[in-house]
N, C-alpha and C positions, 0 to 999 in steps of 0.2 A: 504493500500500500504506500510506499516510499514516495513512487513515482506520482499518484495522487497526490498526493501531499505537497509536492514541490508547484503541480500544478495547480493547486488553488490558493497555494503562495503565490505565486504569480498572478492570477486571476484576482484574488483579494485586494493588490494592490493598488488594484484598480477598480474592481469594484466592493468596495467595505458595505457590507449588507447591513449592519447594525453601525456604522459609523456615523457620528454625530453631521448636523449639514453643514458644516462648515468643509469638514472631509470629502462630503460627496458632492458640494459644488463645486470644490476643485478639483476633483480625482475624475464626474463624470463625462463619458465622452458627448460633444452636443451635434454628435452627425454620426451615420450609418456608416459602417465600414468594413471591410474584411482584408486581414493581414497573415500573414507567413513570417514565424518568428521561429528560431532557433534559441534551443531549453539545455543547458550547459550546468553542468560538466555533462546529464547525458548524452548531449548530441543529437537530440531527437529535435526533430522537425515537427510543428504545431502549427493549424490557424486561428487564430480569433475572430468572432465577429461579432459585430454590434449592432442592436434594432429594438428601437422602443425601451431601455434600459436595461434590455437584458443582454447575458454575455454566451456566446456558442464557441467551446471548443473544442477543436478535433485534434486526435493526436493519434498514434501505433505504437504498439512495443511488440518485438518477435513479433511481427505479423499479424497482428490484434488491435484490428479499429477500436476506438471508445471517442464517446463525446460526453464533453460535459457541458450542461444549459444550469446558467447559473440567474436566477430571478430575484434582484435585490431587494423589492419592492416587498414580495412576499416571503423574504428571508429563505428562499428552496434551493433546491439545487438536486437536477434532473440527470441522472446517469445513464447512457444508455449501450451497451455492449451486447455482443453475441446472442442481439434479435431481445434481449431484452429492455425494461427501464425500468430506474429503482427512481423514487423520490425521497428526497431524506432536508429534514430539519436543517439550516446552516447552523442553529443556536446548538446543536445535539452531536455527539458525535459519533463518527460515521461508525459504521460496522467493521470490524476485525483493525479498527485503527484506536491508537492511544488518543486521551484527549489533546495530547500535545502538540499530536499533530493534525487535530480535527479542523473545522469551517468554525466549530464553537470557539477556538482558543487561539487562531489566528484571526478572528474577527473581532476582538474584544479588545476595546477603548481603543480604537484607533484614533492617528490624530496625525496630521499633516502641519510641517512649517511651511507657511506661505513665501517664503522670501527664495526667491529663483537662487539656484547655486551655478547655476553657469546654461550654458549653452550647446549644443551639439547637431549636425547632419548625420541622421541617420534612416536609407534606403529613402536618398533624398528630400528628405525632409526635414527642415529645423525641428526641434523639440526643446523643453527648457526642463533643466534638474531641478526635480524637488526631495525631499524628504519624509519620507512616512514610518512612523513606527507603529506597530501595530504591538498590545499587550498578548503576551502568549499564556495567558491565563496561569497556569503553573509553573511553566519557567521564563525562561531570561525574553522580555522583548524582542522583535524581530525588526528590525531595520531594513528598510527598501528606499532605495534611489531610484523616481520613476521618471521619463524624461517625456512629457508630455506636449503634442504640437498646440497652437492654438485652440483650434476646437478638441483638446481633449482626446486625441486619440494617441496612446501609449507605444510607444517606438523602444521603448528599453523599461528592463526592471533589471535591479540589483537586489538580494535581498541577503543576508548574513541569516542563519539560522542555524543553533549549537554548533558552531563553527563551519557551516558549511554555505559556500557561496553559492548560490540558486542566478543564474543572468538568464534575462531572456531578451533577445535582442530582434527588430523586425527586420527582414530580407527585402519584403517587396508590401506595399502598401497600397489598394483599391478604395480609396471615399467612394460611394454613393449609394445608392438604394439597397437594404437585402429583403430575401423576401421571407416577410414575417412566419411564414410557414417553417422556416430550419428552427424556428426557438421554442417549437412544440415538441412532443412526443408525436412519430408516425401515426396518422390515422388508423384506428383499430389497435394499437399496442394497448397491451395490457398494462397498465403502470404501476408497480407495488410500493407502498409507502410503509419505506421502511420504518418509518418511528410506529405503525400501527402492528407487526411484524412482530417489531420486538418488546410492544404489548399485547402479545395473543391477539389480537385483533386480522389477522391474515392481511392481503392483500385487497385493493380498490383498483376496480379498471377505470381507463381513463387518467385524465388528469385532474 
């Protein structure tokens, strides 16, 4: 679940689901977009996309699509792998993961300095360095460098976590329309909501 983890480190720092609005008016992006970003030290190739405040992203490991749809708004976050889809709490933490490394414990008190730390061209694009640290609930705060263009849309994250550096940096960047259909769960998927799961409660179809 490592590699989870890293990716909603990533994802979090941009978009903080329980982060106060000062956080998410600067951290959100204010246009539609989809980017190709490289996730370091694994190496693995990711997109992101953005529409309507929610976050879609796609990634593989050995050969294994997965997407995660992250929904700030309603604090979710949508998994969807090997023809399935799990929904699970961002406040809650996930299944077979510690809370350390949960949505619950990277999302808690986040908070952003406002004061740009410099500037950079990255996949064409100016961006400006900010600062975010995000409380990790039980251990040490996690730090993110995120380097965002004017409208908001994320070209680089840096993030330190128990000593380990998380970069994700974008290759090739698309502004314009997506179509709000990718930030759903497939028509006809079954959707199991894990927090009801691992209250006896079974699975819910739909979303």
């Amino acid at each position: 679940m490592r590699r989870s983890a890293s990716l909603l480190l990533a994802a979090l720092a941009l978009f903080p689901p329980v982060a106060g609005a000062a956080a998410r008016d600067l951290l959100a992006p204010r246009v539609d977009y989809v980017a190709t970003y490289i996730l370091q030290p694994d190496g693995e190739t990711m997109r992101m996309a953005h529409h309507a405040s929610r976050i879609r992203i796609d990634t593989s490991s050995e050969g294994e699509a997965a997407t995660i749809i992250i929904d700030p708004a309603a604090q979710a976050m949508l998994m969807l792998t090997q023809g399935m889809a799990m929904r699970m709490d961002m406040r809650e933490r996930m299944p077979g993961m510690s809370f350390k490394d949960s949505g619950a414990s990277l999302a808690t008190d986040i908070s952003v300095k406002p004061q740009a730390l410099g500037t950079k061209v990255i996949a064409g694009l100016t961006c400006t360095v900010y600062d975010a640290i995000c409380g990790a609930g039980t251990g040490e705060p996690v730090h993110s460098l995120v380097c965002l263009t004017p409208d908001n849309v994320m070209l680089e994250s840096v993030s330190k976590d128990q000593g380990r550096t998380i970069t994700l940096t974008a290759t090739a960047v698309e502004i314009g329309p997506q179509d709000p259909a990718l930030f759903a769960a497939p028509p006809g998927t079954q959707v199991m909501d894990m927090s009801r799961m691992m209250g006896g409660m079974g699975a819910i179809p739909g979303q």
